[in-house]
Legacy VTK file of the C-alpha trace (Angstrom):
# vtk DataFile Version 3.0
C-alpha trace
ASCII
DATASET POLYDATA
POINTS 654 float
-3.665 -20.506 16.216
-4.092 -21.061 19.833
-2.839 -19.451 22.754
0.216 -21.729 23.221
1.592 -21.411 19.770
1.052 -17.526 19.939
3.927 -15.122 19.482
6.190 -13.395 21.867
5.586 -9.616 21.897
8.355 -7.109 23.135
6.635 -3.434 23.135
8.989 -1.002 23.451
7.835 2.946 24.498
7.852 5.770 26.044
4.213 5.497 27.883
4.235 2.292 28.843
0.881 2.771 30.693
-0.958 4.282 27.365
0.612 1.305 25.472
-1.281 -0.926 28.023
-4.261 0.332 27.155
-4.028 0.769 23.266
-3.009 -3.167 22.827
-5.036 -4.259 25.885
-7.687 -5.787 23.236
-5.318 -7.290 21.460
-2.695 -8.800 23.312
-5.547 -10.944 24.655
-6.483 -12.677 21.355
-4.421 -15.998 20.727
-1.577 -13.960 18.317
-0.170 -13.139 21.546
1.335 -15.069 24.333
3.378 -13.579 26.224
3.626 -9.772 26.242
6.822 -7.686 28.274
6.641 -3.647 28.220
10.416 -1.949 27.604
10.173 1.775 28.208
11.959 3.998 25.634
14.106 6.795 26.223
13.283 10.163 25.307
13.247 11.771 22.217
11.519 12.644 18.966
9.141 10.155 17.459
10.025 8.012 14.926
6.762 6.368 13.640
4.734 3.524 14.731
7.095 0.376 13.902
6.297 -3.770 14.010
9.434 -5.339 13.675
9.263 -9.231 12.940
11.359 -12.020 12.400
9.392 -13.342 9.501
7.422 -9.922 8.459
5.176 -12.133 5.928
3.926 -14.250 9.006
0.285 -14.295 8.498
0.308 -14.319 12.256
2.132 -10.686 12.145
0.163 -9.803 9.240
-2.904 -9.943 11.620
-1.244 -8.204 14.390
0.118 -5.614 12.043
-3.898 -4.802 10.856
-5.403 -4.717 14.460
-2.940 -2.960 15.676
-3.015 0.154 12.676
-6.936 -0.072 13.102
-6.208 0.990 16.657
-3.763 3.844 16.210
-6.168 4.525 13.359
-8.820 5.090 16.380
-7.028 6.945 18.486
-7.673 10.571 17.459
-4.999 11.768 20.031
-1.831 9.981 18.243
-3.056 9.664 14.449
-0.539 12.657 13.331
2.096 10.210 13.934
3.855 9.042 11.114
2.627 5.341 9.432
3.004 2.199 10.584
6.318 0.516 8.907
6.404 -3.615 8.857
10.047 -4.769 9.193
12.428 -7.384 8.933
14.196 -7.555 12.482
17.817 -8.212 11.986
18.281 -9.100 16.166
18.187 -12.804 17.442
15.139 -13.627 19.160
17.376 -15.102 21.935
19.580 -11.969 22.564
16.422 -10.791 23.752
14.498 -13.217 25.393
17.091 -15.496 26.333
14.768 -18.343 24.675
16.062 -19.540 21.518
13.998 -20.734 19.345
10.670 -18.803 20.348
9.129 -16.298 17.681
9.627 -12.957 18.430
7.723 -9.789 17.644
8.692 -6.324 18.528
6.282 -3.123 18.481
7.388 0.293 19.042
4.928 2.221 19.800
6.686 6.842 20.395
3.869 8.693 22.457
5.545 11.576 23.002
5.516 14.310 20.444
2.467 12.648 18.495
-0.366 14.561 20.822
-1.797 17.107 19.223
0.983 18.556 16.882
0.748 19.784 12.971
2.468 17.365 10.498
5.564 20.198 9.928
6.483 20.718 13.502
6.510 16.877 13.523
8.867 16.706 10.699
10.930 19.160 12.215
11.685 17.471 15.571
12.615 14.390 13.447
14.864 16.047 11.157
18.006 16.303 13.689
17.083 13.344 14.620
18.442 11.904 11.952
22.038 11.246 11.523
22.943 12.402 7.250
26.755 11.272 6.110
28.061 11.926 2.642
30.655 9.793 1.196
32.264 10.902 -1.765
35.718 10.588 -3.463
35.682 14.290 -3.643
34.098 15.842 -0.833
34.358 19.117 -1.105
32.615 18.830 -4.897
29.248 18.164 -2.596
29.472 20.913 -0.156
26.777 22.493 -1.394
24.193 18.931 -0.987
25.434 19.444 2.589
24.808 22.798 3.540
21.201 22.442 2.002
20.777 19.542 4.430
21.985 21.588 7.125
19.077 24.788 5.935
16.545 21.998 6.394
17.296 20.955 9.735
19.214 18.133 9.344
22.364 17.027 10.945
24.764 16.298 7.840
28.783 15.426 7.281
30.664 14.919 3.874
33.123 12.357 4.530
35.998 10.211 1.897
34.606 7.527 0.302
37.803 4.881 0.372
36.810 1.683 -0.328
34.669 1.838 -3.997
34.257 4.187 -6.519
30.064 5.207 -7.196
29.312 6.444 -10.853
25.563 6.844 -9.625
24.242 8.200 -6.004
23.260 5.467 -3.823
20.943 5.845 -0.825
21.245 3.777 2.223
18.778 3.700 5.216
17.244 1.452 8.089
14.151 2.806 10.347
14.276 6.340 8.952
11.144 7.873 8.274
10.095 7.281 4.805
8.923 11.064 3.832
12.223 12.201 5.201
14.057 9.606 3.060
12.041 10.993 -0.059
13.502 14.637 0.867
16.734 13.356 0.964
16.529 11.926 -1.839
15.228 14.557 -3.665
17.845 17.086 -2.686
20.339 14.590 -3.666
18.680 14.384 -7.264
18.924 18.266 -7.761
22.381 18.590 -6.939
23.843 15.306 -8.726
21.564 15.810 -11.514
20.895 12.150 -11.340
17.784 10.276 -8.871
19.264 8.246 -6.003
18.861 4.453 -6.299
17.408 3.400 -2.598
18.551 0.561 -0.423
17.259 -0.676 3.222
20.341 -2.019 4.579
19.894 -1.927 8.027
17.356 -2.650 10.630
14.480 -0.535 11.938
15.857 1.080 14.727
19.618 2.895 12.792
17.932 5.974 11.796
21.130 6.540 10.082
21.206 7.723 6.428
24.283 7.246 3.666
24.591 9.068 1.118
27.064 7.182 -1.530
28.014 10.181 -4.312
29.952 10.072 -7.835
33.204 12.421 -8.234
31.230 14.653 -10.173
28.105 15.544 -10.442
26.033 14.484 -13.497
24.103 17.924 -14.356
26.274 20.248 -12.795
24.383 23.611 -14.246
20.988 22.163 -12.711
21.523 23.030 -8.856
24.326 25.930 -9.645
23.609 29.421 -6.658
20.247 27.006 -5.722
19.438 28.154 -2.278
17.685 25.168 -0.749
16.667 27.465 2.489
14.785 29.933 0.220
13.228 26.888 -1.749
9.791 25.620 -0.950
8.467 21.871 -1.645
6.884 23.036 -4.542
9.755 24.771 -5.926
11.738 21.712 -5.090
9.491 19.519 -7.242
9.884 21.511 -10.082
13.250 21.449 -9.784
13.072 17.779 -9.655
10.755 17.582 -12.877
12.348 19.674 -14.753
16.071 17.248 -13.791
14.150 14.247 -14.814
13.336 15.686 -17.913
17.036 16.395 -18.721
18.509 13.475 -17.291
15.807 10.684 -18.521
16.354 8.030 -20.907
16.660 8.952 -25.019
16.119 12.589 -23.487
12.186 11.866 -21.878
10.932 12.079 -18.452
10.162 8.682 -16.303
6.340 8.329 -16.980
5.887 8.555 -13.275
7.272 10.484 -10.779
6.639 10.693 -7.105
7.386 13.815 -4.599
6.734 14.462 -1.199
3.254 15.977 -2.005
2.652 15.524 -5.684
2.426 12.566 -7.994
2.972 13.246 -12.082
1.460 10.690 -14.083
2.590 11.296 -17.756
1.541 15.071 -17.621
-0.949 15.663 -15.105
-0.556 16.444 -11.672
-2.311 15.396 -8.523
-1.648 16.364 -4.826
-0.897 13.581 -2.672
-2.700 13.402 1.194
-0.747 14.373 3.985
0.793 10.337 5.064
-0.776 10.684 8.728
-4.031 11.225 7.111
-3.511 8.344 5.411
-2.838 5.826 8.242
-5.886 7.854 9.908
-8.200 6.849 6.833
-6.502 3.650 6.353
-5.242 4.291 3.259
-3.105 1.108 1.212
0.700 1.928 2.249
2.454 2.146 -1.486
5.111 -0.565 -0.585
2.408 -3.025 -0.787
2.680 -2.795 -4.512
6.435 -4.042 -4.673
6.671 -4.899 -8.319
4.105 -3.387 -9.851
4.841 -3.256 -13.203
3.591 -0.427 -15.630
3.860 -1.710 -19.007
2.077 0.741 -21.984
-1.531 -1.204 -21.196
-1.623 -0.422 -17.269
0.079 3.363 -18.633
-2.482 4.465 -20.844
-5.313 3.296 -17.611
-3.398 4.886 -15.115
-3.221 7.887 -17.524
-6.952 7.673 -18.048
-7.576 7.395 -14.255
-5.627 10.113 -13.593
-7.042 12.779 -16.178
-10.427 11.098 -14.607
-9.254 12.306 -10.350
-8.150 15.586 -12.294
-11.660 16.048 -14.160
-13.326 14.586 -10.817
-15.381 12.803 -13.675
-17.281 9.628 -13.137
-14.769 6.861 -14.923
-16.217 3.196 -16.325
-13.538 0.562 -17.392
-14.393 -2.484 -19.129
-12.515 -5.674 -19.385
-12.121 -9.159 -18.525
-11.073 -10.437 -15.260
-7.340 -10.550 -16.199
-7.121 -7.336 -17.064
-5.646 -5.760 -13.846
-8.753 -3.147 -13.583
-8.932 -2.896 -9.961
-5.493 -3.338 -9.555
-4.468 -0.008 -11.261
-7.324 2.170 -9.229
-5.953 0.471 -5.895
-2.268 1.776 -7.290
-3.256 4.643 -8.140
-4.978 5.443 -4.730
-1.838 4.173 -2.846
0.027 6.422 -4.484
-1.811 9.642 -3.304
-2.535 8.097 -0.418
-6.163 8.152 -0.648
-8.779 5.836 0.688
-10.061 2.916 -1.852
-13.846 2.129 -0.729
-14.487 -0.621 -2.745
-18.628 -2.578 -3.339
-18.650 -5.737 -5.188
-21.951 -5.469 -6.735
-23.912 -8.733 -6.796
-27.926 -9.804 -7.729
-28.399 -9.963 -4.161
-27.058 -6.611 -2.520
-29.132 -3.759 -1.056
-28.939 -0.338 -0.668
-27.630 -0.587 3.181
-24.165 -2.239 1.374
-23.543 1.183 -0.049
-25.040 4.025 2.066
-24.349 2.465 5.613
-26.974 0.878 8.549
-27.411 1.163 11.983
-25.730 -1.689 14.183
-25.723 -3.385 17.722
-23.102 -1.170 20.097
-20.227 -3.103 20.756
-19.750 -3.134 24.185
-16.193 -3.112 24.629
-15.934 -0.358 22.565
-18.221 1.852 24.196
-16.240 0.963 27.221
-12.965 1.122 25.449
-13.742 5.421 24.641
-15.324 6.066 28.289
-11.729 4.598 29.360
-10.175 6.930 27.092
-11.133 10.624 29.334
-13.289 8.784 32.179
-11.243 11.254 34.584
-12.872 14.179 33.548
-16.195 12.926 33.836
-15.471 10.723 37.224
-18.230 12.701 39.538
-20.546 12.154 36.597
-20.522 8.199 36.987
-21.800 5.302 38.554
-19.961 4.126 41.386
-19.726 0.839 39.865
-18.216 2.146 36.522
-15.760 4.382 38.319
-14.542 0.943 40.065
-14.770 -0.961 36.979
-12.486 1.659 34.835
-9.855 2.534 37.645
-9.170 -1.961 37.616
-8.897 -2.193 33.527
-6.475 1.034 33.576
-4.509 -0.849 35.967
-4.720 -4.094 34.407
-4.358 -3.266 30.639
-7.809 -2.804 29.716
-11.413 -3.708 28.620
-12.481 -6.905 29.653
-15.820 -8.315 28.909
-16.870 -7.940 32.420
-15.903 -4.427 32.247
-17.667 -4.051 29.190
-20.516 -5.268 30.739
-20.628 -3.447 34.083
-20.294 -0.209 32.428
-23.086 -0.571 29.702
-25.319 -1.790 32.428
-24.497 1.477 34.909
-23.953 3.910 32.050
-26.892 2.735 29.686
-24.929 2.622 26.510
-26.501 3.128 22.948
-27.730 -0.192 21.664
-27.437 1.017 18.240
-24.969 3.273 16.134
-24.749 4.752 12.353
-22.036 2.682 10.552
-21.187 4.730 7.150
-21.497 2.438 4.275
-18.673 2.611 1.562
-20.680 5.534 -0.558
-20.769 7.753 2.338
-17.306 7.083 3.823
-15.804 8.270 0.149
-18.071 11.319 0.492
-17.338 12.483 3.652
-13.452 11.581 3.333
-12.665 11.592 -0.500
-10.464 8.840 -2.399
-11.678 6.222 -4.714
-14.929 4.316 -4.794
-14.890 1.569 -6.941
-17.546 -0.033 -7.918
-17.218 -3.067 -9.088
-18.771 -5.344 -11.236
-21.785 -2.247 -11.424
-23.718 -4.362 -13.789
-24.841 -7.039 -11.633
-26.871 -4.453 -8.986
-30.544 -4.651 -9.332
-32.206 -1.755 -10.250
-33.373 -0.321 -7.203
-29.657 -0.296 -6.029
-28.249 1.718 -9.155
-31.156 4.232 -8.555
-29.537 5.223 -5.693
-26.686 6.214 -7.611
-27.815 8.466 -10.385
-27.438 11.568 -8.856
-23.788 10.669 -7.231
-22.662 9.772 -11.046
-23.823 13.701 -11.678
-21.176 16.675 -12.631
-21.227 18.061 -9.791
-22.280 15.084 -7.723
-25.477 14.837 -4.775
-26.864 11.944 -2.659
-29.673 12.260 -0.258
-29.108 9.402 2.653
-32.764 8.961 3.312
-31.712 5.619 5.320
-30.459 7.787 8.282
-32.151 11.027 8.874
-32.380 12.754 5.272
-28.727 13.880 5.229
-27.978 15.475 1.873
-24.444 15.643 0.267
-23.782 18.370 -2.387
-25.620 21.482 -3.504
-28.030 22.515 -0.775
-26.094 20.199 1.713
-23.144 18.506 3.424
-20.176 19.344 1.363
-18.911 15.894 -0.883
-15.026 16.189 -0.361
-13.283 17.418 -3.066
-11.156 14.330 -4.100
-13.733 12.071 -4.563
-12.932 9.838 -7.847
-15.529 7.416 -8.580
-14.785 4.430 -11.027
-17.297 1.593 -11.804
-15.529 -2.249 -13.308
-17.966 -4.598 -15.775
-16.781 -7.224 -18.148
-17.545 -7.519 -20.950
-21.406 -8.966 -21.744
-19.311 -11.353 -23.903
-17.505 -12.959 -20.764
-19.588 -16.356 -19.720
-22.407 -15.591 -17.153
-22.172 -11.460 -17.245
-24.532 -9.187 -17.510
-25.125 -6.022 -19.659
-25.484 -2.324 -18.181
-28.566 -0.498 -19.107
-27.700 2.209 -21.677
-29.066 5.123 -19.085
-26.650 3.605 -16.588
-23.556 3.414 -18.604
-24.504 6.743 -20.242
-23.750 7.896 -16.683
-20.248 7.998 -16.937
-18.492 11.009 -18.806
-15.098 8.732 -19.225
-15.141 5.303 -20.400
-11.942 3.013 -21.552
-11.912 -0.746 -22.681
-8.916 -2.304 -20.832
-7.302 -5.120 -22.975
-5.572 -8.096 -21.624
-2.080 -8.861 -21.219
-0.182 -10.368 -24.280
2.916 -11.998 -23.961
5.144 -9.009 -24.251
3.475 -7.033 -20.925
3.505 -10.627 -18.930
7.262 -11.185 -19.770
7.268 -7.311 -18.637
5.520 -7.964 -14.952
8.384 -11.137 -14.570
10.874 -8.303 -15.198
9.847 -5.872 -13.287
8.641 -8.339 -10.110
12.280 -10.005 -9.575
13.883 -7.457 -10.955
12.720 -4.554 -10.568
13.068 -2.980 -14.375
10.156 -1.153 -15.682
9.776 -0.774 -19.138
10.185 1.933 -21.469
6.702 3.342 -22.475
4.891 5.045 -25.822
1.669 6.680 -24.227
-0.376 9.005 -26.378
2.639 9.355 -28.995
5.098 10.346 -26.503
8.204 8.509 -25.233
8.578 8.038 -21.284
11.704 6.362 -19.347
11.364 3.704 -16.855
10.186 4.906 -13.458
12.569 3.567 -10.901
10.816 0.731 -9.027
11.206 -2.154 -6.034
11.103 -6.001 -6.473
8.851 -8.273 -5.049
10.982 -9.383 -2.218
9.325 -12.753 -2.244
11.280 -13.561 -5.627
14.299 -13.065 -4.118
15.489 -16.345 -4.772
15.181 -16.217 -8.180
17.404 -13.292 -9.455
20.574 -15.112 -9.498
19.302 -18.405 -11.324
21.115 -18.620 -14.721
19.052 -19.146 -18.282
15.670 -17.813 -16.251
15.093 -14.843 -18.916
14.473 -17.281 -21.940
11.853 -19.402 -19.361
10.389 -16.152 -18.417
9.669 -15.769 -22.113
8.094 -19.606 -22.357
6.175 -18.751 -19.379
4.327 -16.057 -20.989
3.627 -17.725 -24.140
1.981 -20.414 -21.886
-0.193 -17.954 -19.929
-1.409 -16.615 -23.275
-1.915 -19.995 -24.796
-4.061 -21.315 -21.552
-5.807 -17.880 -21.457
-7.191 -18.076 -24.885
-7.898 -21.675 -24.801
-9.932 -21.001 -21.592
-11.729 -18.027 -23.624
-12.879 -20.742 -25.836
-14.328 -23.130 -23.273
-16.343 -20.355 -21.695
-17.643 -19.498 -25.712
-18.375 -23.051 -25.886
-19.729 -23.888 -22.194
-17.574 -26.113 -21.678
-16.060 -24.200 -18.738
-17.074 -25.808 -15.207
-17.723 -23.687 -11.496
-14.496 -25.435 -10.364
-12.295 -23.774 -13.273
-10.424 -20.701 -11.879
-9.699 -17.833 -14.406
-6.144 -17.066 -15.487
-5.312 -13.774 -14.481
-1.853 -11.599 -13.869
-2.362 -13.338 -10.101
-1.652 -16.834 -11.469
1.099 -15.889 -13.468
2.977 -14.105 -10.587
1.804 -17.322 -8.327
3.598 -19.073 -10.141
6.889 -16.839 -9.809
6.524 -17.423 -6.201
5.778 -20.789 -5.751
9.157 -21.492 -8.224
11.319 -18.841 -5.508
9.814 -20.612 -2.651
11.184 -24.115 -4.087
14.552 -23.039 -4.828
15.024 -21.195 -1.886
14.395 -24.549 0.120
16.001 -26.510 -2.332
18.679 -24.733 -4.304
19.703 -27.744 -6.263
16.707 -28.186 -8.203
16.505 -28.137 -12.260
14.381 -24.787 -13.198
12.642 -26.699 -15.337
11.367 -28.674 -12.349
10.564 -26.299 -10.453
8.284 -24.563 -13.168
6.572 -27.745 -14.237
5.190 -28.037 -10.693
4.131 -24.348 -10.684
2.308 -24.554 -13.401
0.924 -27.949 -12.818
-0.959 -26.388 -9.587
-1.760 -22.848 -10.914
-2.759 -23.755 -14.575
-3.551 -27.666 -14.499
-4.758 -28.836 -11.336
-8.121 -25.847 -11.197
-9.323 -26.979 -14.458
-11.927 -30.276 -14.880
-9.759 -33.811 -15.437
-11.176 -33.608 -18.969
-9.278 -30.683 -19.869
-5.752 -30.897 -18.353
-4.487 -32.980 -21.147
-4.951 -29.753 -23.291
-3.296 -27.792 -20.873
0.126 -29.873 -20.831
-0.107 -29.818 -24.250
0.605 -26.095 -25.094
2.806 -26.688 -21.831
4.987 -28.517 -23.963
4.138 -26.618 -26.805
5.608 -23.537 -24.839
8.681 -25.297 -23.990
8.305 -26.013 -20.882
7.634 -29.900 -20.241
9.049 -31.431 -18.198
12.808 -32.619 -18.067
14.143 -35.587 -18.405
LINES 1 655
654 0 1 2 3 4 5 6 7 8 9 10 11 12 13 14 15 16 17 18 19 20 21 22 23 24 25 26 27 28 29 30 31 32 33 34 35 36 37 38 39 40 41 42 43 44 45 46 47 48 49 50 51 52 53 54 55 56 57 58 59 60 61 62 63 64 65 66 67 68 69 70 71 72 73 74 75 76 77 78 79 80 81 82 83 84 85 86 87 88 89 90 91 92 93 94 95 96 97 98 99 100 101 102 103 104 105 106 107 108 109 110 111 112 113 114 115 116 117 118 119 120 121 122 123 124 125 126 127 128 129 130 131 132 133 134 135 136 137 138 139 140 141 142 143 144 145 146 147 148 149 150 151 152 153 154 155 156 157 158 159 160 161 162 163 164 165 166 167 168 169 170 171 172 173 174 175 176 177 178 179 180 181 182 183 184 185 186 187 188 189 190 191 192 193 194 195 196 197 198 199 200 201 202 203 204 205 206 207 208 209 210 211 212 213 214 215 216 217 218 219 220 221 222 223 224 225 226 227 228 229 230 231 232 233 234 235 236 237 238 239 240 241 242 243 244 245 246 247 248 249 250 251 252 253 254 255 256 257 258 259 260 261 262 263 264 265 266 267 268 269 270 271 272 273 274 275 276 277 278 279 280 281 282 283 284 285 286 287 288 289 290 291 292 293 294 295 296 297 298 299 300 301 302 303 304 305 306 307 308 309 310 311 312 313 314 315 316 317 318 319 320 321 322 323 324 325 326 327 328 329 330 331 332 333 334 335 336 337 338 339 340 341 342 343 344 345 346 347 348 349 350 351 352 353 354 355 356 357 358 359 360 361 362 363 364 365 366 367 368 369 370 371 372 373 374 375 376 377 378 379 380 381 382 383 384 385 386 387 388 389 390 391 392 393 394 395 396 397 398 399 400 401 402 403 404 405 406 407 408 409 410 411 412 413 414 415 416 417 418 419 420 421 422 423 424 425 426 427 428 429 430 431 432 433 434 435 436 437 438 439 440 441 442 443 444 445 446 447 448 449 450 451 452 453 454 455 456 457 458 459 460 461 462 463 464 465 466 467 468 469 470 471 472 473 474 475 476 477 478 479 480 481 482 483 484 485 486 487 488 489 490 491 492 493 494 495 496 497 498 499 500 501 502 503 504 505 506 507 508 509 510 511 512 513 514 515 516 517 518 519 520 521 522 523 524 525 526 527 528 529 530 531 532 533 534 535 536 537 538 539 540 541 542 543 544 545 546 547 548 549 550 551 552 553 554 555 556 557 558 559 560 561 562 563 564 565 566 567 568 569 570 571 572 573 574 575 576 577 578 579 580 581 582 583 584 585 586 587 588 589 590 591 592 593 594 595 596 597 598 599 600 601 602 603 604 605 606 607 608 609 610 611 612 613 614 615 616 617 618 619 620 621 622 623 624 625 626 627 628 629 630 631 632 633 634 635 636 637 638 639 640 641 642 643 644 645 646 647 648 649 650 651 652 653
């Protein structure tokens, strides 16, 4: 992208000179062309927001990860609450008067962020937001109101006229998402049924609607419940103990999510406080939209989950397409933990894991003088004192700052950076290591003692430091899960037996069949999640968002029966691939056939019949899997391929 194609950016806040300064570094790359400062009126913060015509630009994308690794760096504002990625629903023209230009909007709330506890923060937000009830019989829900009102929030019960709601509907915008989840969990308790969730509106109508049945559903559940004497954790039992009433053939959803808890089947973990999260940069949990938990990725997540709750040392083994990595990432979104993740390979050291020293950046030593260079002004150069006072009044760093103020101030040439072993010790979360059988020896070494009950390291590559008994303390949610396929997959290698006997708990992962593929389709344009059997017990569906890039497709007519096709063809190509690799027939240039390429293809169909709605489905799925099962595979072999195509059902029309 160059400069002239790069977007518009409207920052609205209420320190426009601080904003200056945080997205100096940025705003001079080529994602940004033209940049116009709007302060914001006073108030309560609402969260860091990036509002975006197209929120899926790769451009935005970009912006959207510089700019969270620099609120992420700013220990002054990282209480605030996460950065949200939105949809605007304004014209670009109504606000630059330029139609046609590409328009993103960041809104970046100071005040209130400096140095306050998460609580008080939740606090000041709560009357900020504006509750109404709708009901057909409002004085039924009195009670949901006045335990909105003991929490702080400003709430009405009002008629609901125009429709009549057999199941409690929430709608938001640009509320904060942990208030929305205690909304919705008060709601649960007192209809006795959970909330379905909607985003209706855009990012900055904090208001919320509550949409409520007659009657409620459980009406004994939330009977003399005193929601000002009632704590989270009292609420959360509450809410567990509804779900198991109210779930389907009389079972609990296998997964349930609370403010600060996550159940997994039975077990219980605490979730992180969400502006640690940002702070540790942590996988938001909406970046799993249509995730689908069918019984294979249930019993993992159920293994990984008794495996955080042991704090044991976990090895899973399975082929590529198994969705191995896929569940831990999950699974640390979820409790909004950090995922440090090592791809092991023949040629990686010991520095990959434990961390090295590195050049000084120069801006960034710069960039952190900037940051309190007031209190130390008699301290400095002359020069650097001139050099500081022109980038705070021009919107920051610039190289020749950088470089005036390393030469005057003697900056360090070299720093520690922590390596992805010592990062999960000194913050917790999940370290994955993956692919653990390819590391040479001298690597794995390094790692015996870490795979230990209770775990140390020594990092001799710095100055000595020791983690665990007799040292640093290793933080206390550190879950540590090692990937390897199978030795019978083409080209792998096998763990030694005193390596693998490292690990207390150890699960093979199967592959999808057709029945947990047809599943994902389900669940990824449509958001239903399967009923599940885990360990002899039945579970209901957990309630669960579709991939919003398969819009497109859940309004096409006949598409369940090709789902089902579809699945028997990703089975069919999968095992015929196993045999090639058996055989060697398999080339460098064919790609494996994983849960990726089926949902690829999902995508590429919604893309076509969003630009072309006329188009046969049929069509549209030939040419998806044409260039996600066909095309990667050597011109010898894609005669096969079409073949169980057809077999599948899914040639092409006439």
């Amino acid at each position: 992208m160059t400069k002239r194609d790069g977007m518009i950016l409207l920052v609205q806040t209420d320190d426009p000179e601080r904003a200056r300064r945080l997205l100096g570094p940025i705003v001079r790359t080529e994602l940004v062309r033209h940049v116009r400062y709007e302060e914001l009126p006073g108030g309560p913060p609402c969260g860091f927001r990036l509002v975006a015509v197209d929120p899926t630009d790769a451009a935005v994308l970009e912006l959207r990860d510089r700019l969270g690794e620099r609120i992420r760096a700013d220990s002054s504002i990282h209480r605030s609450l996460r950065l949200h990625l939105r949809r605007d629903h304004a014209s670009p023209a109504a606000l630059f008067d330029v139609a046609g230009e590409r328009l993103t909007r960041v809104v970046l709330p100071f005040a209130g962020s400096d140095s306050l506890e998460r609580p008080r923060v939740l606090r000041e937000l709560r009357p900020a937001l504006n509750v109404r009830l709708f009901a057909r019989e409002p004085r039924v829900w009195s009670g949901l109101r006045e335990d909105l009102l003991a929490r702080g929030y400003r709430a009405s019960v009002e008629l609901l006229t125009d429709r009549d709601v057999t199941d409690p509907l929430l709608r938001v915008g640009g509320a904060p998402d942990e208030l929305v989840d205690e909304i919705r969990m008060l709601t649960a308790i007192r209809a006795g049924s959970q909330p379905e969730l909607r985003v209706d509106w855009h990012d900055g109508d904090s208001d919320v609607f509550v949409l409520l049945p007659s009657e409620p559903v459980e009406p004994t559940i939330a009977a003399n419940l005193r929601q000002d004497q009632v704590g989270d954790r009292e609420m959360f039992s509450i809410f567990a103990r509804l779900q198991g009433a109210r779930g389907k053939r009389g079972t609990r959803p296998f997964v349930e999510l609370a403010p600060d808890r996550l159940r997994i089947g039975d077990v219980e973990l605490p979730r992180r406080d969400g502006a640690e999260a940002v702070r540790l940069g942590a996988v938001p949990l909406d970046a799993f939209a249509g995730f689908c938990i069918d019984s294979q990725v249930g019993h993992t997540l159920a293994f990984l989950a008794e495996s955080a709750w042991m704090r044991e040392p976990t090895l899973l083994t399975g082929t590529t397409a198994s969705g191995k990595t896929h569940a831990v990432a999950w699974l640390a979104a979820a409790l909004r933990q950090p995922h440090h993740r090592i791809v092991f390979e023949p040629g990686i050291d010991a520095a990959a894991l434990c961390g090295r020293f590195v050049p000084t950046d120069p801006s960034a030593f710069a960039e952190r003088l900037l940051e309190d260079w007031h209190s130390r002004r008699e301290l400095l150069q002359p020069r650097t004192v001139q050099a500081l006072e022109w980038a705070e009044r021009n919107g920051g760093v610039t190289p020749d700052v950088a470089r005036i103020v390393v030469q005057c101030e003697g900056g360090p040439p070299f720093a520690w950076a922590d390596g992805p072993v010592v990062a999960a010790m000194r913050h917790g979360g999940f370290l994955v290591l993956d692919e653990l059988a390819n590391a040479p020896t001298e690597v794995t070494e390094r790692l015996n003692a870490l795979l230990e009950v209770p775990p140390s390291f020594a990092l001799v590559e710095r100055d000595g430091q020791r983690f665990g008994a007799g040292g640093k303390a290793i933080h206390g949610d550190l879950t540590i899960v090692a990937t390897r396929n199978p030795i019978t997959d083409h080209g792998r290698n096998a763990m030694s037996p005193a390596l693998q006997g490292r690990f207390r708990a150890q699960r093979i992962v199967p592959e999808p069949g057709e029945q947990e593929l047809e599943q994902l389709a389900l669940c990824q344009i449509y958001g239903e999640q399967p009923e599940l059997e885990i360990h002899g017990r039945s579970w209901a569906p957990a309630p669960s968002d579709p991939n919003p890039r398969l819009a497109a497709l859940r309004a096409v007519q006949g598409l369940r029966e090709r789902l089902t096709a579809l699945a028997r063809f990703h089975v069919g190509v999968a095992q015929a691939a196993l045999g090639e690799a058996e055989q060697s027939l398999a080339s460098e240039v064919d790609g494996p056939v994983t849960r990726r390429t089926f949902v690829a293809v999902l995508e590429f169909a919604a893309a076509c019949l969003a630009a072309h709605p006329s188009t046969a489905l049929d069509e549209v799925f030939w040419r998806a899997n044409l260039r996600y099962y066909v095309q990667p595979v050597h011109p010898e072999r894609r005669a096969a391929r079409l073949d169980i195509m057809e077999a599948a059902g899914l040639a092409r029309s006439a």
